[in-house]
gemmi code that builds the backbone of each chain (N, CA, C; Angstrom):
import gemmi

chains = {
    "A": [
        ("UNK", (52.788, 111.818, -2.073), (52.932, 110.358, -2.128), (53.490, 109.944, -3.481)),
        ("UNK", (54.321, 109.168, -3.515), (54.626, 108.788, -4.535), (54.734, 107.104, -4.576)),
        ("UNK", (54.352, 106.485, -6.076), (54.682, 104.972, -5.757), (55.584, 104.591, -6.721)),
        ("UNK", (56.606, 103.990, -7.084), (57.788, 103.009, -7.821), (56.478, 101.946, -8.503)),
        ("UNK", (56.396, 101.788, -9.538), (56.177, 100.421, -10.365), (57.287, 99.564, -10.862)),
        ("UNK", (57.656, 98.290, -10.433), (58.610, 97.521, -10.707), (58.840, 96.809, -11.756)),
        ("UNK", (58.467, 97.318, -12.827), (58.392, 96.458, -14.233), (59.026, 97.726, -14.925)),
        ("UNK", (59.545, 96.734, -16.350), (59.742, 97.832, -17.472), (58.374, 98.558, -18.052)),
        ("UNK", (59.100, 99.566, -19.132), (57.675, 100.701, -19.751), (57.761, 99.908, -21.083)),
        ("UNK", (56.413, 101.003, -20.983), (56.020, 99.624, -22.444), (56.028, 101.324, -23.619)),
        ("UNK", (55.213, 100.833, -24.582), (55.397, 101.788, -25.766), (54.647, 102.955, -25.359)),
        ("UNK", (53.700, 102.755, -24.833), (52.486, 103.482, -24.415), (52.822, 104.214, -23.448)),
        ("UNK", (53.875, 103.675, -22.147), (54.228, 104.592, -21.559), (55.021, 105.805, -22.175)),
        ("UNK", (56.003, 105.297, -23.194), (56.776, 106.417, -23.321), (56.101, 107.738, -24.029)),
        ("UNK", (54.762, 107.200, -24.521), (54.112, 108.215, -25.406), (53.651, 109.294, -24.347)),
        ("UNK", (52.849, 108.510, -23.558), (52.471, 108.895, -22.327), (53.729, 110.055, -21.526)),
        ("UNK", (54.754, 109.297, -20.926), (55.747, 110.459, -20.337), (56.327, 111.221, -21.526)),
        ("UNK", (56.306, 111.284, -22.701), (56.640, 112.349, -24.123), (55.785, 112.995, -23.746)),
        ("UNK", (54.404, 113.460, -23.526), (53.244, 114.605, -23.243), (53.321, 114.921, -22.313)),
        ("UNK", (53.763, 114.049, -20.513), (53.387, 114.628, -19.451), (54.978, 115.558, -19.366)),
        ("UNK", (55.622, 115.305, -20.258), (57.011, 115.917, -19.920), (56.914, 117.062, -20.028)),
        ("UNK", (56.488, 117.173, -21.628), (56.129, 118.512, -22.393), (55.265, 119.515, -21.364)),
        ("UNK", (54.085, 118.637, -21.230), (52.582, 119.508, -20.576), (53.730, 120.549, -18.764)),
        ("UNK", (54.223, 119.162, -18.351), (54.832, 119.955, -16.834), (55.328, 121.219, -17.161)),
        ("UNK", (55.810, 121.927, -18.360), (56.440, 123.244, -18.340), (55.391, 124.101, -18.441)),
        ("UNK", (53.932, 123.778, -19.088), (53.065, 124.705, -19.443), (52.352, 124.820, -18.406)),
        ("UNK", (51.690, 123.772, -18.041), (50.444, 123.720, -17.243), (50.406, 123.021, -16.006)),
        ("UNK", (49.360, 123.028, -15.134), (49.418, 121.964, -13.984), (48.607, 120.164, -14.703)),
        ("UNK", (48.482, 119.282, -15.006), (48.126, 118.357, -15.178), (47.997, 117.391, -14.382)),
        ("UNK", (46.848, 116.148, -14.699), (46.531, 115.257, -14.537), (46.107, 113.983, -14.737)),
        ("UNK", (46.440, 112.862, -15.031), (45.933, 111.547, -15.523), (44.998, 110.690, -14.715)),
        ("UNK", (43.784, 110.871, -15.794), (42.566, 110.500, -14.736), (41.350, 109.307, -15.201)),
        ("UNK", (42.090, 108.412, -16.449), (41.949, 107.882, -16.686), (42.102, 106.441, -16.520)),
        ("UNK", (41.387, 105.285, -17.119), (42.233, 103.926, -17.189), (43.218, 103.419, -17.371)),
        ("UNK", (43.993, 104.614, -18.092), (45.826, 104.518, -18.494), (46.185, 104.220, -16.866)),
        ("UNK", (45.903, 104.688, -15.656), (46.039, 104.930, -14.248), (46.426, 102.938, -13.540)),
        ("UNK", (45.335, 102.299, -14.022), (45.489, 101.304, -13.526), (46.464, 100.525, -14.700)),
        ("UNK", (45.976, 100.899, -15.920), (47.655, 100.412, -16.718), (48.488, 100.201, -16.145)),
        ("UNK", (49.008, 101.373, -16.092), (50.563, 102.312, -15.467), (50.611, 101.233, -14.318)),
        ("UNK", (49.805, 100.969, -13.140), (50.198, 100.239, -12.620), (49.927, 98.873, -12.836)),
        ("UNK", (50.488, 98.254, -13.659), (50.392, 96.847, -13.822), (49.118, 96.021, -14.976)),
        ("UNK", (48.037, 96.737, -14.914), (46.791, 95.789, -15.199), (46.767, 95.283, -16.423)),
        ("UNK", (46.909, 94.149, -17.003), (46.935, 94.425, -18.799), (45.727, 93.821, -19.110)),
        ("UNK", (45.646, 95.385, -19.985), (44.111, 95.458, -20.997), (44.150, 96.349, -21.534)),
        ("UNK", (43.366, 95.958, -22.985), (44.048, 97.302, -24.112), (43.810, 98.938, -23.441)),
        ("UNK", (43.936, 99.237, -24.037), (43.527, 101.078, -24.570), (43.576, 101.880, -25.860)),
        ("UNK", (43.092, 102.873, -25.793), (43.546, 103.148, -27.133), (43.800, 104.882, -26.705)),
        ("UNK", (43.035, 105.211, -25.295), (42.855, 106.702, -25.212), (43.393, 107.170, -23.743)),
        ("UNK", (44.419, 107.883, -23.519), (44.405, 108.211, -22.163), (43.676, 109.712, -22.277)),
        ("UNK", (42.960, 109.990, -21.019), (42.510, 111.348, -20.649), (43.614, 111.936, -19.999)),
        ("UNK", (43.283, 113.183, -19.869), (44.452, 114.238, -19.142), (43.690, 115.648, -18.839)),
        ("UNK", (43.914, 115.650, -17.368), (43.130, 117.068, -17.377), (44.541, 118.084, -17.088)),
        ("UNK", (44.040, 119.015, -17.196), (44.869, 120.521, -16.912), (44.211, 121.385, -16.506)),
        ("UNK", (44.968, 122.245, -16.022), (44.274, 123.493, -14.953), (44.164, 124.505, -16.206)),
        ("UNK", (45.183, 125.161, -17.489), (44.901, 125.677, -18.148), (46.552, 126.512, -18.680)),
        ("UNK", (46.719, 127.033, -19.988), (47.698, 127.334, -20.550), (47.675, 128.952, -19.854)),
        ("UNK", (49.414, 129.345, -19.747), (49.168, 130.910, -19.353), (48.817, 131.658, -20.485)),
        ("UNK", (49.072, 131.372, -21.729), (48.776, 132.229, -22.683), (48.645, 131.345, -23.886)),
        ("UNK", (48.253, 131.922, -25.158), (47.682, 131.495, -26.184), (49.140, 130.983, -26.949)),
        ("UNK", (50.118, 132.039, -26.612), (52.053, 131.364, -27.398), (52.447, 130.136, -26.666)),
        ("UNK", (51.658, 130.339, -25.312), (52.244, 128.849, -24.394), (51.844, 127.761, -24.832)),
        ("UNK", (50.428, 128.069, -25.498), (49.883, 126.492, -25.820), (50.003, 126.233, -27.576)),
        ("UNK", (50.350, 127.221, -27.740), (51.268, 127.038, -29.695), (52.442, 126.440, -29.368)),
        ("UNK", (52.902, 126.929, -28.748), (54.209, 126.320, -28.481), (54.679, 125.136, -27.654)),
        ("UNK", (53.519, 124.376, -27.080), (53.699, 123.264, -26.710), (52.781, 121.832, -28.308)),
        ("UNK", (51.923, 122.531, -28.679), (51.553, 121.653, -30.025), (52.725, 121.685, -30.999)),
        ("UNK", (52.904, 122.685, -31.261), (54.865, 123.358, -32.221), (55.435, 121.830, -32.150)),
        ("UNK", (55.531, 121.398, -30.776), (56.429, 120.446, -30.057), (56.298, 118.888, -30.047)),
        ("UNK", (54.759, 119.195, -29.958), (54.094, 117.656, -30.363), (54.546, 117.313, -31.837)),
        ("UNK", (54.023, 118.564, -32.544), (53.779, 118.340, -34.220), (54.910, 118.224, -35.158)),
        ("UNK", (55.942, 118.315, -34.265), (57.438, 118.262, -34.720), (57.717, 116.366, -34.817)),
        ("UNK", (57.112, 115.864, -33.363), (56.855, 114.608, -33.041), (56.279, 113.996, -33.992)),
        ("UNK", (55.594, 114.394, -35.034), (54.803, 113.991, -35.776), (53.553, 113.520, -35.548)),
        ("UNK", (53.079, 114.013, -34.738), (51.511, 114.037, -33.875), (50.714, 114.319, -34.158)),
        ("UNK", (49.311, 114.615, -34.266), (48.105, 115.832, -34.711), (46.983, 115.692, -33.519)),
        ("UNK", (46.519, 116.856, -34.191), (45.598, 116.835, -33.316), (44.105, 117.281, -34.313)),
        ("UNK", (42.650, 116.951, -33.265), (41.649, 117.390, -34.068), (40.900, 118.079, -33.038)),
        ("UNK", (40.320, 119.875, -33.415), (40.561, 119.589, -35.022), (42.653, 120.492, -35.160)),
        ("UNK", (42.827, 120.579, -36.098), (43.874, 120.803, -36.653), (44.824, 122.484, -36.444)),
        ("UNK", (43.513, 123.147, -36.450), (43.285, 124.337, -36.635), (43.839, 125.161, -35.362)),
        ("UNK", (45.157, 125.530, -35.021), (45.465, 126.367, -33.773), (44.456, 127.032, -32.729)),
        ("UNK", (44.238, 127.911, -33.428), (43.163, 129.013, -33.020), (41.875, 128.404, -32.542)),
        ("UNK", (41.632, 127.688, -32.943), (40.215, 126.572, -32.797), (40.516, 125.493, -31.648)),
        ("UNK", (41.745, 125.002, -31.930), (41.789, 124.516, -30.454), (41.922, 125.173, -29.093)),
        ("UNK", (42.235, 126.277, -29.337), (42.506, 127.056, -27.573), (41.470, 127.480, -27.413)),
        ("UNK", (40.574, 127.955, -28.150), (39.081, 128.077, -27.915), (38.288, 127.183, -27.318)),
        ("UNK", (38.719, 125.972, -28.354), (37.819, 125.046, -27.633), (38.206, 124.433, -26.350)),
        ("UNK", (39.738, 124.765, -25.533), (40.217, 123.548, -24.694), (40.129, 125.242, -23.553)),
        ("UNK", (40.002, 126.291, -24.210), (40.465, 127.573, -22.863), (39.196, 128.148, -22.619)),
        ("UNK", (38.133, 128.690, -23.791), (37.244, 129.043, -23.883), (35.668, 128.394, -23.320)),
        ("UNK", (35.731, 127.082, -23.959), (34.427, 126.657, -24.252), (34.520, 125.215, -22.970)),
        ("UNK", (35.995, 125.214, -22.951), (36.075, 123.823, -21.728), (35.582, 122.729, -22.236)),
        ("UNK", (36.047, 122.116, -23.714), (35.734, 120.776, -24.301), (36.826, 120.221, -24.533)),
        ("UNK", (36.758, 118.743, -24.940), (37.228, 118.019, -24.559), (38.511, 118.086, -26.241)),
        ("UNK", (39.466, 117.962, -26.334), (40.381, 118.271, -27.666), (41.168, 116.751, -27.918)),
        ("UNK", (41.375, 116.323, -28.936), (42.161, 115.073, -29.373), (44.066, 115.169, -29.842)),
        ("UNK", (44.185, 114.806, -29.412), (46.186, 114.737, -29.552), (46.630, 113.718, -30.027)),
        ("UNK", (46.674, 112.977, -31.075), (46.796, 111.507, -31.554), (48.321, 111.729, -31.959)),
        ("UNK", (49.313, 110.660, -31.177), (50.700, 110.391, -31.529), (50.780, 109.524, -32.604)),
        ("UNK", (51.951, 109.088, -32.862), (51.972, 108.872, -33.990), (52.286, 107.266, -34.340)),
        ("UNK", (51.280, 106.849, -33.006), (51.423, 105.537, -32.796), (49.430, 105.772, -33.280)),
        ("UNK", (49.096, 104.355, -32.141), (47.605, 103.953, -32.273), (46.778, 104.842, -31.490)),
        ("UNK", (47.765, 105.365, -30.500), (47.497, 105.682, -29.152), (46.867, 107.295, -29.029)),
        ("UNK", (46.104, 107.538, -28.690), (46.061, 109.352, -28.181), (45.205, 109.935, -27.250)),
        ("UNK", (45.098, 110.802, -27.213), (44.612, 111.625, -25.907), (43.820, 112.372, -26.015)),
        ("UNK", (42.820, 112.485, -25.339), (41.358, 113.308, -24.520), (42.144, 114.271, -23.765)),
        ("UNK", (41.939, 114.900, -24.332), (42.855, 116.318, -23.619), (41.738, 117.607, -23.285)),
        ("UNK", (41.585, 117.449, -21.590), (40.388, 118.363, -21.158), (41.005, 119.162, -20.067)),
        ("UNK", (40.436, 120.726, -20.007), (40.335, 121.139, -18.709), (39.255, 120.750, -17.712)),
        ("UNK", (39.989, 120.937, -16.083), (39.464, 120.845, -15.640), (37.783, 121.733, -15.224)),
        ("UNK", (36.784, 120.841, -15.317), (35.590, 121.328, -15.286), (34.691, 121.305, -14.150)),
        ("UNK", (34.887, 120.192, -13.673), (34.108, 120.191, -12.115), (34.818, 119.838, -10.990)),
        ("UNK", (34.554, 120.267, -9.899), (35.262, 119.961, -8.220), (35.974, 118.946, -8.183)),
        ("UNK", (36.016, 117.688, -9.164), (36.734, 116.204, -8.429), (37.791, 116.443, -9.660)),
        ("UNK", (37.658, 117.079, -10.590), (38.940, 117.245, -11.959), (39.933, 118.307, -11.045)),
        ("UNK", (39.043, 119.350, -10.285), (40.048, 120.101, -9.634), (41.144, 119.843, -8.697)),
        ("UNK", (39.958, 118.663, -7.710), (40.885, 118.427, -6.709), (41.754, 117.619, -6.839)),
        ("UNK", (41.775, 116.781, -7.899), (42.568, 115.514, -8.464), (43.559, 116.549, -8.516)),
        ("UNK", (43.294, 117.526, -9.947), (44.729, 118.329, -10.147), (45.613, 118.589, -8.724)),
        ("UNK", (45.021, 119.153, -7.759), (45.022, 119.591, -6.195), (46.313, 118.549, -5.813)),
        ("UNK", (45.543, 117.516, -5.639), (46.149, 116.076, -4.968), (46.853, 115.297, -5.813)),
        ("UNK", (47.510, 115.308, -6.600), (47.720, 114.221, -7.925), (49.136, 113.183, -6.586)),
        ("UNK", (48.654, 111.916, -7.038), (50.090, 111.168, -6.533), (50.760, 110.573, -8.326)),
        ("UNK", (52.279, 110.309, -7.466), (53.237, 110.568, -8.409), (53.643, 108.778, -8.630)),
        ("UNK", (53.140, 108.413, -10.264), (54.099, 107.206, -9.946), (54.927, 107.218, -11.117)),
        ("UNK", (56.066, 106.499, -10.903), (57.330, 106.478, -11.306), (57.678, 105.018, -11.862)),
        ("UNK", (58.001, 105.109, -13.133), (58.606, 103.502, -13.763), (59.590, 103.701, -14.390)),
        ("UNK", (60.741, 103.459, -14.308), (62.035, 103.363, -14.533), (62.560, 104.820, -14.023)),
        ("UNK", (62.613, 106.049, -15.537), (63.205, 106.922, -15.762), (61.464, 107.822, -15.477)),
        ("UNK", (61.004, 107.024, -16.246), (59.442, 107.937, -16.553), (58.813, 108.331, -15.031)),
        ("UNK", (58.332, 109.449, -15.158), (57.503, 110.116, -14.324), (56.151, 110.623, -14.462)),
        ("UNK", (54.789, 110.027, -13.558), (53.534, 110.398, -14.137), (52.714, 110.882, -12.715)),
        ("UNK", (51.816, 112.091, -13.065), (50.837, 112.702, -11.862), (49.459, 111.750, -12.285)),
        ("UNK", (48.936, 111.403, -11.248), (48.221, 111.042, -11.436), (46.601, 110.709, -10.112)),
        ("UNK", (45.194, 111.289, -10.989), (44.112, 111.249, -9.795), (44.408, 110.712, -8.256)),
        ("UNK", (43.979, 111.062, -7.680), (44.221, 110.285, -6.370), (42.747, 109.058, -6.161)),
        ("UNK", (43.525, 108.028, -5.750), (42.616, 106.570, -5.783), (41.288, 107.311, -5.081)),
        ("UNK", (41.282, 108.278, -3.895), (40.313, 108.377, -2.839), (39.219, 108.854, -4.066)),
        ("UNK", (39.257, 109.707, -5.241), (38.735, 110.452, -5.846), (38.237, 109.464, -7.461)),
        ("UNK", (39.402, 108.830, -8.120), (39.762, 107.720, -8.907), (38.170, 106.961, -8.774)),
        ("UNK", (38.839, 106.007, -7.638), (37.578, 104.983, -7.410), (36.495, 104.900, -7.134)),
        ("UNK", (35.655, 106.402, -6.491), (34.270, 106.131, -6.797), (33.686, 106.989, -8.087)),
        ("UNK", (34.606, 107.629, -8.789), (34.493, 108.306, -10.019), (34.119, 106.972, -11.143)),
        ("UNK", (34.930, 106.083, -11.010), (35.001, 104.811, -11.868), (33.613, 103.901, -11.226)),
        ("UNK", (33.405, 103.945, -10.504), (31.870, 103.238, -10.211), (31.227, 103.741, -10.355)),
        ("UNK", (30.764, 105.470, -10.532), (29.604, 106.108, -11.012), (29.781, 106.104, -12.119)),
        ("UNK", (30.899, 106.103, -12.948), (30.902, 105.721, -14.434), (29.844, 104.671, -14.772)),
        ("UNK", (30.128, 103.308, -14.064), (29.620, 102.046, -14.015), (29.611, 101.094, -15.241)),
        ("UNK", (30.695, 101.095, -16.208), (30.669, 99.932, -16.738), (31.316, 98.786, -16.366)),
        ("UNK", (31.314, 97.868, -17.245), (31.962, 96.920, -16.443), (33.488, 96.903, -16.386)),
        ("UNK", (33.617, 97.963, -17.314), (35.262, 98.140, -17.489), (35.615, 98.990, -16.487)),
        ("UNK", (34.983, 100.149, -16.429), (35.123, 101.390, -15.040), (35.265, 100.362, -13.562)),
        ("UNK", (34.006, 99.191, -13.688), (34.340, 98.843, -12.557), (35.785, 97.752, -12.069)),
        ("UNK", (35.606, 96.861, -12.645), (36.941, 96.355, -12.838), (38.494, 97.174, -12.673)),
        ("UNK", (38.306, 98.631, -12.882), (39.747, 99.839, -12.828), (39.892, 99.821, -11.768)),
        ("UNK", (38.349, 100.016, -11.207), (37.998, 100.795, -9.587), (38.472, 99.305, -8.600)),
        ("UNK", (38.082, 97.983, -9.235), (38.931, 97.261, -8.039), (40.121, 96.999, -8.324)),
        ("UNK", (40.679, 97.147, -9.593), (42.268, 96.946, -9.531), (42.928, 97.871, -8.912)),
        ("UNK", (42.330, 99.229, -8.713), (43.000, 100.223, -8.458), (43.285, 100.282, -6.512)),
        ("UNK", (41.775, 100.000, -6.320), (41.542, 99.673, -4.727), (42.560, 98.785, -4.384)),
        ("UNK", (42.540, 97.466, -4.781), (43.480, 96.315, -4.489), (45.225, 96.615, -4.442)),
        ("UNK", (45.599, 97.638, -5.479), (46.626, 97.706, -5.635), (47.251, 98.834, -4.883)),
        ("UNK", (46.001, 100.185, -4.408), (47.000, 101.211, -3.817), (46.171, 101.081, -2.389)),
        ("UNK", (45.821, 99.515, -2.006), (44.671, 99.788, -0.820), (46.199, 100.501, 0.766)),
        ("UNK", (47.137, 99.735, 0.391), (48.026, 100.844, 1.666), (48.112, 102.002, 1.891)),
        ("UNK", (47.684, 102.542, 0.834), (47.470, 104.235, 1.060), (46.385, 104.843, 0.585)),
        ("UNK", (45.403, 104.193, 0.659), (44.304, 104.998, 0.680), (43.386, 105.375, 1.864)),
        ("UNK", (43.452, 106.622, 1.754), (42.179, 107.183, 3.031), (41.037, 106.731, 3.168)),
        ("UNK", (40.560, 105.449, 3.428), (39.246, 104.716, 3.240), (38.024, 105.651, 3.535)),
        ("UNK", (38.176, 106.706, 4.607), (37.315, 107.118, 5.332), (37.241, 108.643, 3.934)),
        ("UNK", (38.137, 109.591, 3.727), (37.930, 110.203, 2.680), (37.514, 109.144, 1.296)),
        ("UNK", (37.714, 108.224, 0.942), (36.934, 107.839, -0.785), (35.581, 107.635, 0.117)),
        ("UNK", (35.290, 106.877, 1.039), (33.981, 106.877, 1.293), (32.783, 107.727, 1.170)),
        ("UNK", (33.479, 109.299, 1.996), (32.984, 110.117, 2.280), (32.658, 110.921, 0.559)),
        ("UNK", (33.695, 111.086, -0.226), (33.694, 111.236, -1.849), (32.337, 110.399, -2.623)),
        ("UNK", (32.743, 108.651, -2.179), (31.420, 108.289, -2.993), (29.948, 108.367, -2.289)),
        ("UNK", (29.822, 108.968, -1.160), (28.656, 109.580, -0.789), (28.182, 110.645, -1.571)),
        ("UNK", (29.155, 111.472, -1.824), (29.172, 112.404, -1.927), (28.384, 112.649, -3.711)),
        ("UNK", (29.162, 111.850, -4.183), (28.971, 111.357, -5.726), (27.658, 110.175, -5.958)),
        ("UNK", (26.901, 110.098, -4.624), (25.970, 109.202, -4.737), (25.934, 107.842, -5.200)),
        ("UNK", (26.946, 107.133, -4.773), (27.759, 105.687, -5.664), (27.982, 104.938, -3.980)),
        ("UNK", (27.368, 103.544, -4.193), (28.089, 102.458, -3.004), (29.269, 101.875, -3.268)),
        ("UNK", (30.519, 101.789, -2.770), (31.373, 100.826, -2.645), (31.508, 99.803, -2.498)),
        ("UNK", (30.494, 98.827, -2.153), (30.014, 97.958, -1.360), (30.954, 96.490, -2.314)),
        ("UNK", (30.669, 96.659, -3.636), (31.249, 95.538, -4.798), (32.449, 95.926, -4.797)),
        ("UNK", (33.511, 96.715, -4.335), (34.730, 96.883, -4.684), (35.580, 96.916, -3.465)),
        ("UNK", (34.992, 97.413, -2.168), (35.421, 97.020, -1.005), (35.397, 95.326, -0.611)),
        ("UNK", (34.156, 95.294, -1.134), (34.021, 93.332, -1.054), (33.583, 93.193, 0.210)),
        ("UNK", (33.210, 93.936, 1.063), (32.780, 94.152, 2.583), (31.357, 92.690, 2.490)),
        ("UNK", (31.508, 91.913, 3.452), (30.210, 91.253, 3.427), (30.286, 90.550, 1.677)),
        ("UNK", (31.233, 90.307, 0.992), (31.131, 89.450, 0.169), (32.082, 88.489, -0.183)),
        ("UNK", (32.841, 88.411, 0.691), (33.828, 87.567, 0.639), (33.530, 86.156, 1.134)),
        ("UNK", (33.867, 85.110, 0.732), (33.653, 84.059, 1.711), (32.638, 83.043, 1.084)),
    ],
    "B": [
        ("UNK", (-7.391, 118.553, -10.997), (-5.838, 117.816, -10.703), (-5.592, 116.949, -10.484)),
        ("UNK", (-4.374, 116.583, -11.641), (-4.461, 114.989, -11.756), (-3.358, 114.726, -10.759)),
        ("UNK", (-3.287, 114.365, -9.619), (-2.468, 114.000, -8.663), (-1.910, 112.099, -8.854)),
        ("UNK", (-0.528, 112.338, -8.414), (-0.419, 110.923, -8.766), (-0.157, 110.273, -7.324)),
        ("UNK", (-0.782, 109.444, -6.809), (-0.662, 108.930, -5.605), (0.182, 107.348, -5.440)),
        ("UNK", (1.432, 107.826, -4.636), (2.253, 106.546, -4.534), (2.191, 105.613, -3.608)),
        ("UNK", (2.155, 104.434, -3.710), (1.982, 103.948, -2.232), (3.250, 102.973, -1.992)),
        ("UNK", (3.706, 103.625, -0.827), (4.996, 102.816, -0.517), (4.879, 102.048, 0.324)),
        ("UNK", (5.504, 100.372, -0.043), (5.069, 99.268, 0.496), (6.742, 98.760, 1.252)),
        ("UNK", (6.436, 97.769, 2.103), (8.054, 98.069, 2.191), (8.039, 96.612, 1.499)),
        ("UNK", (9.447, 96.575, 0.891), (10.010, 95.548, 0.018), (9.906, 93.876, 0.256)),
        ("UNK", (9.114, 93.501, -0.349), (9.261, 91.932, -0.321), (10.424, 91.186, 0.210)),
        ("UNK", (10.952, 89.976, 1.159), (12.188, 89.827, 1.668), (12.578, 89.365, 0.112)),
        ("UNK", (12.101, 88.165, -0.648), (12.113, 88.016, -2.179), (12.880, 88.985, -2.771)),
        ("UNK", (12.769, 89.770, -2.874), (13.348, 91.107, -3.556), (14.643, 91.425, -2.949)),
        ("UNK", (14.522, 91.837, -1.897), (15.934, 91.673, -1.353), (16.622, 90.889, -1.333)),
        ("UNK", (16.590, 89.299, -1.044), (17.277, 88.496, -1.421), (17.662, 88.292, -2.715)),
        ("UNK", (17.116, 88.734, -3.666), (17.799, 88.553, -4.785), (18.537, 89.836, -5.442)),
        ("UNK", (18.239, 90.844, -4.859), (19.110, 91.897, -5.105), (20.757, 91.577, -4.666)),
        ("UNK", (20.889, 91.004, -3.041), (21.568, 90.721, -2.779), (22.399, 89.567, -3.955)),
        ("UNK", (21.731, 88.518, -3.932), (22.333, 87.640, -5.081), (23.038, 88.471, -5.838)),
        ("UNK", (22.278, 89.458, -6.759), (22.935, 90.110, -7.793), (24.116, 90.524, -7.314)),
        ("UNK", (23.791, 91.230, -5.996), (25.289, 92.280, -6.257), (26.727, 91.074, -5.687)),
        ("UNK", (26.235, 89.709, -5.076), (27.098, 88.907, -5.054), (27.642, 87.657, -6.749)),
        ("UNK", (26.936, 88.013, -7.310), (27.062, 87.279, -8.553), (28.390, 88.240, -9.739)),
        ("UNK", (28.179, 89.503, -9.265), (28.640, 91.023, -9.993), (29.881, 90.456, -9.214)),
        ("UNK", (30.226, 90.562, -7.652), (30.822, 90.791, -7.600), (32.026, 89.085, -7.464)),
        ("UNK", (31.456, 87.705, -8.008), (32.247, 86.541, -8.325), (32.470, 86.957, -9.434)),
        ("UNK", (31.886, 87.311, -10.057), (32.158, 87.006, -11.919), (33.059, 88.396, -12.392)),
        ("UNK", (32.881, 89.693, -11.461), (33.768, 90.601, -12.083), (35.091, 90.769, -11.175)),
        ("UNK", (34.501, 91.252, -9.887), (35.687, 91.660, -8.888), (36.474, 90.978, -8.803)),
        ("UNK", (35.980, 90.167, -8.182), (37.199, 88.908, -7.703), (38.203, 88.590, -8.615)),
        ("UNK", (38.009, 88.277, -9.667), (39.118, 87.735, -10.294), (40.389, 89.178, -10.403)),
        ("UNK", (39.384, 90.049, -11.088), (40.633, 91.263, -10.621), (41.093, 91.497, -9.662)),
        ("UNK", (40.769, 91.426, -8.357), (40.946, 91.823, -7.412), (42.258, 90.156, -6.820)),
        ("UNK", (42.236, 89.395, -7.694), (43.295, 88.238, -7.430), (44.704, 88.447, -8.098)),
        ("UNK", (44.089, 89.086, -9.302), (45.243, 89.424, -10.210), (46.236, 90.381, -9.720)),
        ("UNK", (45.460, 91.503, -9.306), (46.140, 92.854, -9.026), (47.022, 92.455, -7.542)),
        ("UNK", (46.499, 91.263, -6.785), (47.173, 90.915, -5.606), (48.557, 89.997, -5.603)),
        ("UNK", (48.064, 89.078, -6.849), (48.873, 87.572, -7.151), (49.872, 87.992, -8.351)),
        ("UNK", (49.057, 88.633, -9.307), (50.247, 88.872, -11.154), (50.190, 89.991, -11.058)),
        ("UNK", (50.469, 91.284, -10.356), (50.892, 92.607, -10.689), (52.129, 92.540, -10.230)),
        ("UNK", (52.700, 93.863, -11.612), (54.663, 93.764, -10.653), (54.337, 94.562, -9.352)),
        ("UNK", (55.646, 94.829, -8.729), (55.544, 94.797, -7.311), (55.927, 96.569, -7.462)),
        ("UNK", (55.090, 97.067, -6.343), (54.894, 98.456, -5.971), (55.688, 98.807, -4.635)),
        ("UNK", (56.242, 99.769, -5.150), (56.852, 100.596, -3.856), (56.957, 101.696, -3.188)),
        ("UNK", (55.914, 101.954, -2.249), (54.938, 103.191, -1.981), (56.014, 104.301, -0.756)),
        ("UNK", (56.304, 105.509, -1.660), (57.268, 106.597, -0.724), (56.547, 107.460, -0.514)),
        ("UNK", (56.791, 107.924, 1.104), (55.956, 109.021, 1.540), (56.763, 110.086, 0.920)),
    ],
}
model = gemmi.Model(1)
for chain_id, residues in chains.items():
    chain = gemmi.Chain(chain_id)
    for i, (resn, *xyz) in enumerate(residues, 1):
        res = gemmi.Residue()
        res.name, res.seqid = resn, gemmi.SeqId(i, " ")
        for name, pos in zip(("N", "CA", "C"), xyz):
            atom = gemmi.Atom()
            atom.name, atom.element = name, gemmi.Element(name[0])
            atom.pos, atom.b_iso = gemmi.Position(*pos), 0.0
            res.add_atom(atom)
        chain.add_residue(res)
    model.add_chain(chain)
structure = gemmi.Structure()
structure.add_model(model)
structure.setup_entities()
């Protein structure tokens, strides 16, 4: 599936498709964050997109994709090569990528069943030139209500509202069972009116 | 043995009715308005199989 967003990119996107460009040669990836309802339309700050990945083939693959950032003038924490592939291949924590804007990235492998299957399922949306993978809503939206803030929830109905033509109602349902979370405030079922 | 004994009552209608309130108050004051925006002021999407 893929969806077209009809607006121009903003700064954030391009930082954004600068990493997912890079990451597509190394790894499998995913955007599974609030950047998600950004991307499509929503305006409200950020400061952090997440990104999961399935994992680097080798230790030169993932030097050589930071090489690339850091040329960008980017960093990351902590700083230390060797210390980061440990911590992002080894230990499965969460690593920082700060561009060289305001903006940067939670950069995690995937760790549990719904990071996997996202990677699995990613839909594709597209704004102008830029190209981004990203969670699937069925998985997205009750992830963002078991979060439960008021910001998570607010994602989870912009996100519902905006990709409700293609979403498998009957799979996210079956997901936020699954994840022990009601839909009930974001479907709006029985609260409308 | 100190056993702890629960006794389950079933819920006051009181209680439920205002649970309900809540989750209709959550969902005027948060959803809705997003859920107007993302319908009325988002740019326009164009979904390819």
């Amino acid at each position: 599936m893929e969806i077209e967003v009809k607006s121009g990119i903003t700064e954030l996107d391009e930082l954004v498709g600068e990493l997912v460009s890079r990451l597509d040669r190394y790894t499998k990836y995913v955007i599974v964050s609030g950047y998600i309802a950004i991307l499509l339309g929503m305006e409200r700050p950020t400061q952090d997109v997440d990104v999961v990945v399935s994992g680097f083939k080798s230790k030169e693959a993932f030097y050589e994709f930071l090489h690339g950032l850091r040329e960008l003038g980017w960093e990351t924490i902590p700083s230390n090569l060797d210390e980061l592939y440990f911590l992002l291949e080894e230990r499965n924590e969460t690593i920082n990528i700060f561009t060289n804007k305001q903006w940067y990235f939670d950069f995690k492998k995937a760790r549990n069943k719904w990071a996997k299957l996202s990677l699995e399922n990613p839909i594709i949306i597209r704004k102008e030139n830029l190209s981004f993978k990203v969670a699937p809503p069925e998985i997205q939206i009750p992830y963002k209500v078991w979060l439960g803030s008021d910001k998570d929830l607010k994602d989870a109905a912009y996100l519902y509202e905006r990709l409700k033509p293609i979403i498998d109602r009957n799979a996210m349902l079956e997901i936020a069972r699954e994840m022990g979370v009601d839909l009930q405030l974001i479907l709006g079922d029985g609260l409308e009116g | 043995m100190d056993l702890k004994v629960e006794v389950i009552r079933p819920r006051p209608f009181k209680w439920i009715r205002s649970r309900r309130r809540a989750v209709f108050d959550l969902y005027k004051e948060l959803i809705r308005p997003v859920k107007f925006i993302a319908r009325k002021r988002s740019p326009k999407l164009v979904f390819k199989k």
